[in-house]
CHARMM internal coordinates of N, CA and C (Angstrom, degrees):
IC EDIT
DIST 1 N 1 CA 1.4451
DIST 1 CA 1 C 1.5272
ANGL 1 N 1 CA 1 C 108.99
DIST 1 C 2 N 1.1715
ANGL 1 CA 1 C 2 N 108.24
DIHE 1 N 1 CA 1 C 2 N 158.58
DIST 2 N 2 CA 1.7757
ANGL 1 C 2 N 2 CA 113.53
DIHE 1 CA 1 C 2 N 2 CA -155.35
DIST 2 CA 2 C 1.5484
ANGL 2 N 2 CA 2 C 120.59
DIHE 1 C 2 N 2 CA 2 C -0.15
DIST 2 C 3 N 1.4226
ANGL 2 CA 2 C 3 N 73.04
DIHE 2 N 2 CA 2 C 3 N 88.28
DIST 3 N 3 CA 1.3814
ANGL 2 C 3 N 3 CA 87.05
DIHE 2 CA 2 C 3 N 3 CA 171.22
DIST 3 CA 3 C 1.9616
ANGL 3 N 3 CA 3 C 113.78
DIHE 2 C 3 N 3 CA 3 C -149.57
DIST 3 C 4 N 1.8887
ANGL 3 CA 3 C 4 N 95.61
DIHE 3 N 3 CA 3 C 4 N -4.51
DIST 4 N 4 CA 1.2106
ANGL 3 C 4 N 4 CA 102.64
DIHE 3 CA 3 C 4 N 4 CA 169.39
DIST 4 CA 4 C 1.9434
ANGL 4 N 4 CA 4 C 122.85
DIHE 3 C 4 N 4 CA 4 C 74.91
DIST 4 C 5 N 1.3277
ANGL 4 CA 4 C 5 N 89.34
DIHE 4 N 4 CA 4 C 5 N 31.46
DIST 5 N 5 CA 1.5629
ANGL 4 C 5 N 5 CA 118.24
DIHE 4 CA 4 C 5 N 5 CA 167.03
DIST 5 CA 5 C 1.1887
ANGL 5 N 5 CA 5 C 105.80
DIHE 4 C 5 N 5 CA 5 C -82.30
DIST 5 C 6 N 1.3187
ANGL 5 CA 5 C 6 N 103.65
DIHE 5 N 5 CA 5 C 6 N 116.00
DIST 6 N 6 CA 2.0537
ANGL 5 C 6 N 6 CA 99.92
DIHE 5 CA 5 C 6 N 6 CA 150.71
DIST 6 CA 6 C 1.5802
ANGL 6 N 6 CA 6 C 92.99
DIHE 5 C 6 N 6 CA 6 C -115.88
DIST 6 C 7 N 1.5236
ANGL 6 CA 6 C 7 N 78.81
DIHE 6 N 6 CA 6 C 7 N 144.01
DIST 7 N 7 CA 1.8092
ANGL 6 C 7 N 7 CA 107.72
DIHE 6 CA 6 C 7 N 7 CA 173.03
DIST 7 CA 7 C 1.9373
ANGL 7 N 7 CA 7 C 111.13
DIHE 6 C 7 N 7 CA 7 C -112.52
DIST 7 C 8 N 1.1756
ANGL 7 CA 7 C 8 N 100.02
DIHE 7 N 7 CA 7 C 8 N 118.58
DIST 8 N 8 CA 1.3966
ANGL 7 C 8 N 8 CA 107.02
DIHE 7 CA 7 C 8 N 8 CA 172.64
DIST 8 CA 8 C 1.3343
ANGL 8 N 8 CA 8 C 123.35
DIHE 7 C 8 N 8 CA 8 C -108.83
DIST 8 C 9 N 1.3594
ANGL 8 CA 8 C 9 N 99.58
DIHE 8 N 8 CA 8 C 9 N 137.67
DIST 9 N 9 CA 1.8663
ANGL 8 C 9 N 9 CA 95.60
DIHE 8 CA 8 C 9 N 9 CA 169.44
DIST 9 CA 9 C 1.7718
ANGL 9 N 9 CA 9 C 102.57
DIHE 8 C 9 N 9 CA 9 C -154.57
DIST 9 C 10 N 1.4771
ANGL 9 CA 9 C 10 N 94.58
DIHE 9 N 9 CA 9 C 10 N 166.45
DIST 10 N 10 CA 1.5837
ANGL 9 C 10 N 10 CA 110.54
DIHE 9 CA 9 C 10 N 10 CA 170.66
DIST 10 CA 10 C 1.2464
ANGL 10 N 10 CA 10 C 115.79
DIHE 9 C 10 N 10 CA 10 C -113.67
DIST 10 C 11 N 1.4939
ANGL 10 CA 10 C 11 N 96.50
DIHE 10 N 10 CA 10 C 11 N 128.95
DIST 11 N 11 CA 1.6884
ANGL 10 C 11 N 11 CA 131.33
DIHE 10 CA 10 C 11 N 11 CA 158.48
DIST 11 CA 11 C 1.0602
ANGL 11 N 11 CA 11 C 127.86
DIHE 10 C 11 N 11 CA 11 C -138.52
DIST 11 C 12 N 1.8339
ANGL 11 CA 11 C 12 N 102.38
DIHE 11 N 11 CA 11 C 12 N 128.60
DIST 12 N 12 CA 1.1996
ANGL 11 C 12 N 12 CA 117.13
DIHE 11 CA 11 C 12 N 12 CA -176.03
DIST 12 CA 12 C 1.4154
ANGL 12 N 12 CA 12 C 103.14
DIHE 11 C 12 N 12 CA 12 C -90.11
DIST 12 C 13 N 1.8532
ANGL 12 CA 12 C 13 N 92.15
DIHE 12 N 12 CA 12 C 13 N 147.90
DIST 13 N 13 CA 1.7807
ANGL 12 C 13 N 13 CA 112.27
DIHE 12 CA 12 C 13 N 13 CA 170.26
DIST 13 CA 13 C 1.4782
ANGL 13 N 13 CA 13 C 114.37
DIHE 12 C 13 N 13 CA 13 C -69.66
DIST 13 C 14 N 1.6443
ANGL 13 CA 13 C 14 N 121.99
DIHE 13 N 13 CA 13 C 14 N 69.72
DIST 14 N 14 CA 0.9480
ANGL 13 C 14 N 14 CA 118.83
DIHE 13 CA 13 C 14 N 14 CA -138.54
DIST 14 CA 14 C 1.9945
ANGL 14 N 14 CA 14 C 99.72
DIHE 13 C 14 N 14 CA 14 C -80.86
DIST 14 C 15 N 1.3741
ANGL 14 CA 14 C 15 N 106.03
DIHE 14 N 14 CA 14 C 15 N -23.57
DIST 15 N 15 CA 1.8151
ANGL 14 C 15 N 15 CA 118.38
DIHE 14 CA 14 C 15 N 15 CA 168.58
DIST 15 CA 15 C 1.5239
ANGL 15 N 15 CA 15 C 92.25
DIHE 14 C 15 N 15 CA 15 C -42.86
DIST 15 C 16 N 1.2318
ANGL 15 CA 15 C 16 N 107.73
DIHE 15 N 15 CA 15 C 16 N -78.80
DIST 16 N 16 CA 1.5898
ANGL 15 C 16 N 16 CA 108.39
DIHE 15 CA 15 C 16 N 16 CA -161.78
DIST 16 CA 16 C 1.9344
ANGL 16 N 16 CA 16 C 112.20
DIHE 15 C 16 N 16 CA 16 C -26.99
DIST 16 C 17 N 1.3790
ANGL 16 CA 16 C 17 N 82.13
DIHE 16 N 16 CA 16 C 17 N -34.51
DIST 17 N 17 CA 2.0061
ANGL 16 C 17 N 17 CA 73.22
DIHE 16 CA 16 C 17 N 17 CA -171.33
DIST 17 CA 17 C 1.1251
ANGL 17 N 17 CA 17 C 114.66
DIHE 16 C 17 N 17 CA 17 C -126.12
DIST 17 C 18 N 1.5389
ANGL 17 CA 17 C 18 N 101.20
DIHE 17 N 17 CA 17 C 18 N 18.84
DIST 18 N 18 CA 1.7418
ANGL 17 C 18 N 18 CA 111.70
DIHE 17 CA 17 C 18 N 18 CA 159.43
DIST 18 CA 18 C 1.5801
ANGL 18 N 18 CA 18 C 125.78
DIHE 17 C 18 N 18 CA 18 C -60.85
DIST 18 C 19 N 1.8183
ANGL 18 CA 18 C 19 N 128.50
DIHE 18 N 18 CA 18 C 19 N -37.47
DIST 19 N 19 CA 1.3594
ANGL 18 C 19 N 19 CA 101.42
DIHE 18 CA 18 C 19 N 19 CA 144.84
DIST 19 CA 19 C 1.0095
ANGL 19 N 19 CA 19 C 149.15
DIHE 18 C 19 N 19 CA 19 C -95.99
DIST 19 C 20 N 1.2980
ANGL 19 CA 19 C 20 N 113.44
DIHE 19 N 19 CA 19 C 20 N 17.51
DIST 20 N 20 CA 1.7059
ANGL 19 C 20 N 20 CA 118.43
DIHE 19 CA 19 C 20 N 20 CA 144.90
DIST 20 CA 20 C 1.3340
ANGL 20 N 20 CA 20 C 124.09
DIHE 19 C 20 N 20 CA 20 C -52.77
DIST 20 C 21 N 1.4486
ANGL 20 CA 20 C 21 N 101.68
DIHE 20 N 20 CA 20 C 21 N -48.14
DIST 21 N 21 CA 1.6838
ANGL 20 C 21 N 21 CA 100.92
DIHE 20 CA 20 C 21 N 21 CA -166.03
DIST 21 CA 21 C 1.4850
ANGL 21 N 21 CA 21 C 105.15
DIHE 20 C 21 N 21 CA 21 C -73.93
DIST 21 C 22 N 1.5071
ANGL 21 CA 21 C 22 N 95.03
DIHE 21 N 21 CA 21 C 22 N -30.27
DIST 22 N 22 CA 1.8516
ANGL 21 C 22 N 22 CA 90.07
DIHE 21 CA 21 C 22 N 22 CA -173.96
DIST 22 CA 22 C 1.2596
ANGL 22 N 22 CA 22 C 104.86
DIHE 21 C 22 N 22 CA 22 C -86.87
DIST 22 C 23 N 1.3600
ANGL 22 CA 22 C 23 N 144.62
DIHE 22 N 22 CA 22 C 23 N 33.79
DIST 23 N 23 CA 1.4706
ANGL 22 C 23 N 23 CA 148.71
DIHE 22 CA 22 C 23 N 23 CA -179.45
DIST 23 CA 23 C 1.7196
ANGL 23 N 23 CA 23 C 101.96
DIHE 22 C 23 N 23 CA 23 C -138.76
DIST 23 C 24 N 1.5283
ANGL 23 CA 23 C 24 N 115.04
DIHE 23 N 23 CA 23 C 24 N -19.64
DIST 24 N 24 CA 1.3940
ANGL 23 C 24 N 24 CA 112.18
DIHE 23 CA 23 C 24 N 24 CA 161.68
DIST 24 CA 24 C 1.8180
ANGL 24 N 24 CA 24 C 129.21
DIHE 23 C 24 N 24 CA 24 C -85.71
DIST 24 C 25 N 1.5444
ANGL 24 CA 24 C 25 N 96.27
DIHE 24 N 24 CA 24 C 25 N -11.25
DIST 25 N 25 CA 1.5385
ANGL 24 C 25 N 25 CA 110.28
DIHE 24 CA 24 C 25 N 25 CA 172.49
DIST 25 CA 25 C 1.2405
ANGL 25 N 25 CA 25 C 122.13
DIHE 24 C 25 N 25 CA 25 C -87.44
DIST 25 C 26 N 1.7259
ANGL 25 CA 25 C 26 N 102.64
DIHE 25 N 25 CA 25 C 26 N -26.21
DIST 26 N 26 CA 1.4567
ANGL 25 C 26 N 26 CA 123.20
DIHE 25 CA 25 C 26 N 26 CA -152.32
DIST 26 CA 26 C 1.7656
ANGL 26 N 26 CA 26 C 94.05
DIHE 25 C 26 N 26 CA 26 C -84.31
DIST 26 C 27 N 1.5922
ANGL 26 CA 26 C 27 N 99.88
DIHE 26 N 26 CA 26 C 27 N -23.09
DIST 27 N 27 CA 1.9028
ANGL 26 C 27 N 27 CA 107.66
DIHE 26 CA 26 C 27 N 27 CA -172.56
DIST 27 CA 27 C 1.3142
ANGL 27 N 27 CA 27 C 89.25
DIHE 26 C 27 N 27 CA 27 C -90.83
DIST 27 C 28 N 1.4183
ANGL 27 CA 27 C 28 N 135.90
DIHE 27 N 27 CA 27 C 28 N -28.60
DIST 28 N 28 CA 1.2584
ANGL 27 C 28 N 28 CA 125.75
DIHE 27 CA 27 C 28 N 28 CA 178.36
DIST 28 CA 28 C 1.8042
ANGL 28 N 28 CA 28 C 86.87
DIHE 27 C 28 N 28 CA 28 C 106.30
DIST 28 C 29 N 0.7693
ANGL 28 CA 28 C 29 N 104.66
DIHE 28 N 28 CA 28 C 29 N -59.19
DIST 29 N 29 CA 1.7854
ANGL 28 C 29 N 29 CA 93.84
DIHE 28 CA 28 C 29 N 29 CA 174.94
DIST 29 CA 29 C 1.8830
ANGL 29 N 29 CA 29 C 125.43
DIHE 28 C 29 N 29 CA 29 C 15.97
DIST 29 C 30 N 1.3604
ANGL 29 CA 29 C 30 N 109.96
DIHE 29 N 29 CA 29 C 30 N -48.40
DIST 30 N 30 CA 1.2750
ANGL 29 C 30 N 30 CA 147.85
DIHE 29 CA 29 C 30 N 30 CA 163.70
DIST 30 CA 30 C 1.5896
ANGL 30 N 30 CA 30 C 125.38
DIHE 29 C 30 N 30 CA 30 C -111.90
DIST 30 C 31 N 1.1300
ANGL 30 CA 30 C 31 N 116.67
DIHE 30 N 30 CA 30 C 31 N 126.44
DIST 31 N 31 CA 1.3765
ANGL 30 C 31 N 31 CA 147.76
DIHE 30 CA 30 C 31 N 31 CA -171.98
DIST 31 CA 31 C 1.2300
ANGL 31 N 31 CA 31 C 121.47
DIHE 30 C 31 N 31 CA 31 C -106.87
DIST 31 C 32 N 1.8501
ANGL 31 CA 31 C 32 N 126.07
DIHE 31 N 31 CA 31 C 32 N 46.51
DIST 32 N 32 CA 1.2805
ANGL 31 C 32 N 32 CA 116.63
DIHE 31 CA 31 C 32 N 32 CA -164.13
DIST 32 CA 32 C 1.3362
ANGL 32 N 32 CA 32 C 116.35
DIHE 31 C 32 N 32 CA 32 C -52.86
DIST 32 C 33 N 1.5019
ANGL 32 CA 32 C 33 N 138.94
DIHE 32 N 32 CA 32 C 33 N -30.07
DIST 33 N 33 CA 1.2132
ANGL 32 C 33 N 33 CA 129.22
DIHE 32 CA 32 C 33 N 33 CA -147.37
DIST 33 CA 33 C 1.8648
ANGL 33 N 33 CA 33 C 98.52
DIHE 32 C 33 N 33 CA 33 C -99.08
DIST 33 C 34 N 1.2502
ANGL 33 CA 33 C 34 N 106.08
DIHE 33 N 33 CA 33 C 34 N -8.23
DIST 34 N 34 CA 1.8385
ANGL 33 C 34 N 34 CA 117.05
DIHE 33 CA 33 C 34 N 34 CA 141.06
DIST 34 CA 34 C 1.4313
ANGL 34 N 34 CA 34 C 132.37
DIHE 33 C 34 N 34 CA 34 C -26.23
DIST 34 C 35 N 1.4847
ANGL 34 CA 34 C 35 N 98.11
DIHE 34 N 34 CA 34 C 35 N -49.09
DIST 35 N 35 CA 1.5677
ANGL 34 C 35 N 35 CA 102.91
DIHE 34 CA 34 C 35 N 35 CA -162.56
DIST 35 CA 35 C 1.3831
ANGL 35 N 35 CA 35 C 88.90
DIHE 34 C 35 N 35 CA 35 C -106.18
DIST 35 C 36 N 1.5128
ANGL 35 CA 35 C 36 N 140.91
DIHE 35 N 35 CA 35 C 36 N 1.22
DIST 36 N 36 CA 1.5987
ANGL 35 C 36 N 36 CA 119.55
DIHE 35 CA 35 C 36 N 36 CA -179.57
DIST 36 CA 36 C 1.5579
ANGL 36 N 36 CA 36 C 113.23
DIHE 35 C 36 N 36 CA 36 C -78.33
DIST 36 C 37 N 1.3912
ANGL 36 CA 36 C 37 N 130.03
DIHE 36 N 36 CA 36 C 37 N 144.09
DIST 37 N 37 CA 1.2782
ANGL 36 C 37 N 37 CA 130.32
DIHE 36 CA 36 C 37 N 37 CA -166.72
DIST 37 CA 37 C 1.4513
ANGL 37 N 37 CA 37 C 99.08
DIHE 36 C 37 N 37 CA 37 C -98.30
DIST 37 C 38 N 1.2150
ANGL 37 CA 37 C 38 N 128.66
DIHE 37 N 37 CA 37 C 38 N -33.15
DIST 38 N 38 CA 1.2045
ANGL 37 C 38 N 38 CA 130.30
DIHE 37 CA 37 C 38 N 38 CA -153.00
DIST 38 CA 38 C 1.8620
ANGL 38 N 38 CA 38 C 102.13
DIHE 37 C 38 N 38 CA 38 C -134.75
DIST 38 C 39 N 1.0137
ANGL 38 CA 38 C 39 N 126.73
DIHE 38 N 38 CA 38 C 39 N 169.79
DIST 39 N 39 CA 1.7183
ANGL 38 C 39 N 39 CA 140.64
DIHE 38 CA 38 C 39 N 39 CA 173.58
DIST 39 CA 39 C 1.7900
ANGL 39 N 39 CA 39 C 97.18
DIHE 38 C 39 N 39 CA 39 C -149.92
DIST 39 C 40 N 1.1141
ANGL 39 CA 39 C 40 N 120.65
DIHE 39 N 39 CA 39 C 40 N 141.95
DIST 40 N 40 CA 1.3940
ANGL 39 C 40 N 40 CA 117.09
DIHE 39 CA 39 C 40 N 40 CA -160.01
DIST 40 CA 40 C 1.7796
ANGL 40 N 40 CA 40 C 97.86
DIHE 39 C 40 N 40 CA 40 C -163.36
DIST 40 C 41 N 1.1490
ANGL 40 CA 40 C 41 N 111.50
DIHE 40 N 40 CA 40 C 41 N 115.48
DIST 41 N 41 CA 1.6203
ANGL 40 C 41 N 41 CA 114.21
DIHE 40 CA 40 C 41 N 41 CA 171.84
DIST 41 CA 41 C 1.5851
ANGL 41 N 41 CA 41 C 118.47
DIHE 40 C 41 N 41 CA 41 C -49.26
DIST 41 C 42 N 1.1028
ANGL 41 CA 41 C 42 N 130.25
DIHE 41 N 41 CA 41 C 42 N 107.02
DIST 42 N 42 CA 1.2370
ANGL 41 C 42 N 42 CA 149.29
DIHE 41 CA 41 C 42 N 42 CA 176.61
DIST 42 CA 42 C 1.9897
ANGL 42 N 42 CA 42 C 99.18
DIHE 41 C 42 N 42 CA 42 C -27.23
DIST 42 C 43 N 1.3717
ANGL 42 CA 42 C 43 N 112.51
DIHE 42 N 42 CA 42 C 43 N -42.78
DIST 43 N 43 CA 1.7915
ANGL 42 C 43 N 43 CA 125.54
DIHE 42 CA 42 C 43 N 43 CA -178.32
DIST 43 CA 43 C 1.7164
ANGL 43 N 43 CA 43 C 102.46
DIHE 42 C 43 N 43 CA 43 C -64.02
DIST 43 C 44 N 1.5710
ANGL 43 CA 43 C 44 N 124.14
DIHE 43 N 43 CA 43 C 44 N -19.07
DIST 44 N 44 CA 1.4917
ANGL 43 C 44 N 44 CA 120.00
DIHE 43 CA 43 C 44 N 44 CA -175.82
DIST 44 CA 44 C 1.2591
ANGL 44 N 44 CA 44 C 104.79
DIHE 43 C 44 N 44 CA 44 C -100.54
DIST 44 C 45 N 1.6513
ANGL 44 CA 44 C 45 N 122.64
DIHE 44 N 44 CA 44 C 45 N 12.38
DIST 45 N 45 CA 1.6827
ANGL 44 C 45 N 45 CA 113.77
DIHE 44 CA 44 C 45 N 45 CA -154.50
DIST 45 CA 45 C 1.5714
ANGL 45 N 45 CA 45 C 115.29
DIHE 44 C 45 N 45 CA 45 C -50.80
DIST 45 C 46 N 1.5872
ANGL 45 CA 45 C 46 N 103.82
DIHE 45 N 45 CA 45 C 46 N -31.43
DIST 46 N 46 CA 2.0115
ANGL 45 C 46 N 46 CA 112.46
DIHE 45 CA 45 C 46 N 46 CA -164.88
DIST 46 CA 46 C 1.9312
ANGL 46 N 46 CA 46 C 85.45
DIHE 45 C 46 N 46 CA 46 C -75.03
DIST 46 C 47 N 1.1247
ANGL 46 CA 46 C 47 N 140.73
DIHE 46 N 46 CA 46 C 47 N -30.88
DIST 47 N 47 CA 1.3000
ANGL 46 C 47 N 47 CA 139.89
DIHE 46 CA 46 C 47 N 47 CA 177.05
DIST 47 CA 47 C 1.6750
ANGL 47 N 47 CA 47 C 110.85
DIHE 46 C 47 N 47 CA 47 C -64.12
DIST 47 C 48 N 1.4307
ANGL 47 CA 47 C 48 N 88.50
DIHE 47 N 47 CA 47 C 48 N -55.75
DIST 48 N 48 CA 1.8350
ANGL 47 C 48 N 48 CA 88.86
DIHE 47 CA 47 C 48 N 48 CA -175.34
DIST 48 CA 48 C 1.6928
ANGL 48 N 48 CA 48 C 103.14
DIHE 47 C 48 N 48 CA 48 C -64.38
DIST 48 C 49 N 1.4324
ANGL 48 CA 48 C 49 N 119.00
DIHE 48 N 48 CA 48 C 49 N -21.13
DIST 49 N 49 CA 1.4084
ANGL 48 C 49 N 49 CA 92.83
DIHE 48 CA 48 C 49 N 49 CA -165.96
DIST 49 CA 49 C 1.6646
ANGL 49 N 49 CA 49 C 106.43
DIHE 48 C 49 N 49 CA 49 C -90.79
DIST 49 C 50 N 1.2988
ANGL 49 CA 49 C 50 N 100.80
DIHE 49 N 49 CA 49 C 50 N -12.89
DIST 50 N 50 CA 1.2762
ANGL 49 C 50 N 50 CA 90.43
DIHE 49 CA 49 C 50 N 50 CA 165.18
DIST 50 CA 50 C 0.8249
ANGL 50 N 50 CA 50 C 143.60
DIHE 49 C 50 N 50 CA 50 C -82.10
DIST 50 C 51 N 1.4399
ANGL 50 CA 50 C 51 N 114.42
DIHE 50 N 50 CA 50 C 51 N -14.78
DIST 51 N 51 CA 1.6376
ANGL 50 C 51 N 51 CA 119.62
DIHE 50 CA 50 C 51 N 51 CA 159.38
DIST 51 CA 51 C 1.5793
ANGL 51 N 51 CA 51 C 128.66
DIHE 50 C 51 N 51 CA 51 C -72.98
DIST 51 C 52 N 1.5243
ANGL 51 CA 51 C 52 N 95.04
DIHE 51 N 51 CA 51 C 52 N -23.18
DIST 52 N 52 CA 1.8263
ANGL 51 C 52 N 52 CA 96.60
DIHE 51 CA 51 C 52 N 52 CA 161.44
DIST 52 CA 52 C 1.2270
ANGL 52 N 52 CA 52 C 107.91
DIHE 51 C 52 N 52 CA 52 C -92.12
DIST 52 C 53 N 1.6357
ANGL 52 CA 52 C 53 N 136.95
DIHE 52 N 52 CA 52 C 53 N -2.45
DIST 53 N 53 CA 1.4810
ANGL 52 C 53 N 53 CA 120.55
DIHE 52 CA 52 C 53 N 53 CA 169.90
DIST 53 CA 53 C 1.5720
ANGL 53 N 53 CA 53 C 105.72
DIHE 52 C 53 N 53 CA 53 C -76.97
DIST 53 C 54 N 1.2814
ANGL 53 CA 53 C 54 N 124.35
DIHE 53 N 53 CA 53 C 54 N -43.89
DIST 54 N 54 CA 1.1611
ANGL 53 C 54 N 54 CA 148.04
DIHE 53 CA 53 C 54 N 54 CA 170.91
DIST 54 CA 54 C 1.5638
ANGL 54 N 54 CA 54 C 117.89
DIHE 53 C 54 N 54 CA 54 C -49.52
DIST 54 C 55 N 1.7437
ANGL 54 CA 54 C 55 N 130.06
DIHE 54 N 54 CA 54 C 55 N -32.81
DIST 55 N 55 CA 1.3780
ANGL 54 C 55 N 55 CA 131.31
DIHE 54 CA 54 C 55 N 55 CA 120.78
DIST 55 CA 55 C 2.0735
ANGL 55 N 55 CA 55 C 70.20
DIHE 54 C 55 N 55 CA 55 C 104.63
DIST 55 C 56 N 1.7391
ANGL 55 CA 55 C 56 N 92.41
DIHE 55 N 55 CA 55 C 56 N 38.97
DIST 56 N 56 CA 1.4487
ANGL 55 C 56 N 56 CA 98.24
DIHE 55 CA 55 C 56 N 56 CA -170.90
DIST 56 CA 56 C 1.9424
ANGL 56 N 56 CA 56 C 97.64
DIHE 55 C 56 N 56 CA 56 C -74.15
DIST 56 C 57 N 1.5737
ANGL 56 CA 56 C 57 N 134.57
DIHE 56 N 56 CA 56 C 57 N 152.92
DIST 57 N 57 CA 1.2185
ANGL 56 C 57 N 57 CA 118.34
DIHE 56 CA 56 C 57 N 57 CA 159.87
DIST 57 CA 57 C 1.2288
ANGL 57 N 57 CA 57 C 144.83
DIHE 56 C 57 N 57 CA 57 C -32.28
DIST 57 C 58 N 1.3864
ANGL 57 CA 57 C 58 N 127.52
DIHE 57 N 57 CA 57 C 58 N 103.40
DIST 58 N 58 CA 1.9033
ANGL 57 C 58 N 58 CA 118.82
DIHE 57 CA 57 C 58 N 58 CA -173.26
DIST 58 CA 58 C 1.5313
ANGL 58 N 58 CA 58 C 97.04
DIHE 57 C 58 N 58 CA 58 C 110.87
DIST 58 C 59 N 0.8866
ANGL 58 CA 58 C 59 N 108.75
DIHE 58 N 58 CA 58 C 59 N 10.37
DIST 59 N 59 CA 1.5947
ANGL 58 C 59 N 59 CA 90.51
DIHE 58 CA 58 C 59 N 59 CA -161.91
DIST 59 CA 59 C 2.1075
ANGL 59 N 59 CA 59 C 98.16
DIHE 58 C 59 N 59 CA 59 C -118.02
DIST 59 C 60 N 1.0853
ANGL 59 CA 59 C 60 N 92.91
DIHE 59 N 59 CA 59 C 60 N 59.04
DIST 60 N 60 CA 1.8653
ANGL 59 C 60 N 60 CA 103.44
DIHE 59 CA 59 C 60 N 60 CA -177.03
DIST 60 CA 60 C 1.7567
ANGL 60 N 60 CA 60 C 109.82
DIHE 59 C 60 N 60 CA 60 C -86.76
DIST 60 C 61 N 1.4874
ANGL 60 CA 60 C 61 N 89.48
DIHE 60 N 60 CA 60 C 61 N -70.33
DIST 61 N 61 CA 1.6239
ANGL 60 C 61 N 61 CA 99.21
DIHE 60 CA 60 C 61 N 61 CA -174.53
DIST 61 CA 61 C 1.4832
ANGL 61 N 61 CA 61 C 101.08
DIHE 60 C 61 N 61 CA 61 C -128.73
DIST 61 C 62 N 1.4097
ANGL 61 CA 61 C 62 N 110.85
DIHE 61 N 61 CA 61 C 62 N 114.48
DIST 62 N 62 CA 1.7952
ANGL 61 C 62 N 62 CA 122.45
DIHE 61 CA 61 C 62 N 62 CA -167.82
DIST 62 CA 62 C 1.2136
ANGL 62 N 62 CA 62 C 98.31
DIHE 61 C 62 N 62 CA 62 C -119.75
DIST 62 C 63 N 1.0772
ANGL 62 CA 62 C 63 N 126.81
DIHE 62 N 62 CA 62 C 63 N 147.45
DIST 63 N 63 CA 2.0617
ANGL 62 C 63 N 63 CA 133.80
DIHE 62 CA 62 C 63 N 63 CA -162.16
DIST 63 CA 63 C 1.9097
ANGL 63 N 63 CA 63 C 72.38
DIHE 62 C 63 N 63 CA 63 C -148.70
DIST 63 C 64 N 1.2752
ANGL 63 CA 63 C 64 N 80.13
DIHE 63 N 63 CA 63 C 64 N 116.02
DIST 64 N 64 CA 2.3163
ANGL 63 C 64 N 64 CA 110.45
DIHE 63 CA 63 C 64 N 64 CA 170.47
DIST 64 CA 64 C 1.1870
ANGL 64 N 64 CA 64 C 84.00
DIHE 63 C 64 N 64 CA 64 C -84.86
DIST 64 C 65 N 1.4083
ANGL 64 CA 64 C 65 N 113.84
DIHE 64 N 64 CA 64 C 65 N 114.08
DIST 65 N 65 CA 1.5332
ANGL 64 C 65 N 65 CA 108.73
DIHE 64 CA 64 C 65 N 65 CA 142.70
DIST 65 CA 65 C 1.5726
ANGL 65 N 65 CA 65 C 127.91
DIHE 64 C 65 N 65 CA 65 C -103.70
DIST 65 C 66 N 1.4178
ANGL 65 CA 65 C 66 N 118.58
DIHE 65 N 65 CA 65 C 66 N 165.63
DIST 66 N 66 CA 1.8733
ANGL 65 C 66 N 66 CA 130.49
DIHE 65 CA 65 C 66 N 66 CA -153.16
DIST 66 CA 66 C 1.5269
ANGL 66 N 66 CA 66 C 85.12
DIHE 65 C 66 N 66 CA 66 C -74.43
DIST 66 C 67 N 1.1617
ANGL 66 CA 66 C 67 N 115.11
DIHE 66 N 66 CA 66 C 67 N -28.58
DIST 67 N 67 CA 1.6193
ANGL 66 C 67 N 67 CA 103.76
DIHE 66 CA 66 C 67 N 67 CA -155.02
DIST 67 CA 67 C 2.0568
ANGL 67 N 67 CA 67 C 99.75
DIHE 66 C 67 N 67 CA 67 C -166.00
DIST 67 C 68 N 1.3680
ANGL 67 CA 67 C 68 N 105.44
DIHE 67 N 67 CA 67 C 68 N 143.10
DIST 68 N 68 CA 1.4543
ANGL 67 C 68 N 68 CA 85.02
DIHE 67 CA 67 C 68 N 68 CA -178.41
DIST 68 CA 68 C 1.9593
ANGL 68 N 68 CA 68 C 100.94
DIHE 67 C 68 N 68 CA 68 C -101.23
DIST 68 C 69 N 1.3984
ANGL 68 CA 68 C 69 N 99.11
DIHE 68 N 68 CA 68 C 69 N 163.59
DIST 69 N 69 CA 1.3723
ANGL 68 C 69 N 69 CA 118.52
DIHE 68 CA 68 C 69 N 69 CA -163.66
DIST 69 CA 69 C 1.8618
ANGL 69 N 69 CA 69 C 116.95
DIHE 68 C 69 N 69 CA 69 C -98.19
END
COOR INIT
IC SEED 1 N 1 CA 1 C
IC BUILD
């Protein structure tokens, strides 16, 4: 505080184009589970995040799952 910092960041209005997106998946149009690099047991999460803090290979878009299949 006074010290004449501005802090910036981005956020998207992500409501606004929440039923679009869910009416472009819903046609199939889009294929989210396409773009995930990784599937990762929800029980390794402190592992998985370190390999995406770490900006380790594969590690873009990771979907935690409850249980693996």
């Amino acid at each position: 505080m006074n010290k004449n910092l501005t802090i910036k960041m981005g956020n998207c209005n992500h409501r606004r184009y929440l039923g679009e997106l869910i009416e472009i998946v819903r046609s199939g149009e889009i294929k989210p589970t396409e773009i995930l690099t990784k599937r990762e047991p929800l029980t390794d999460v402190i592992a998985a995040y370190k390999a995406f803090d770490e900006r380790q290979p594969g590690w873009m878009k990771v979907e935690l799952m409850p249980h693996r299949h």
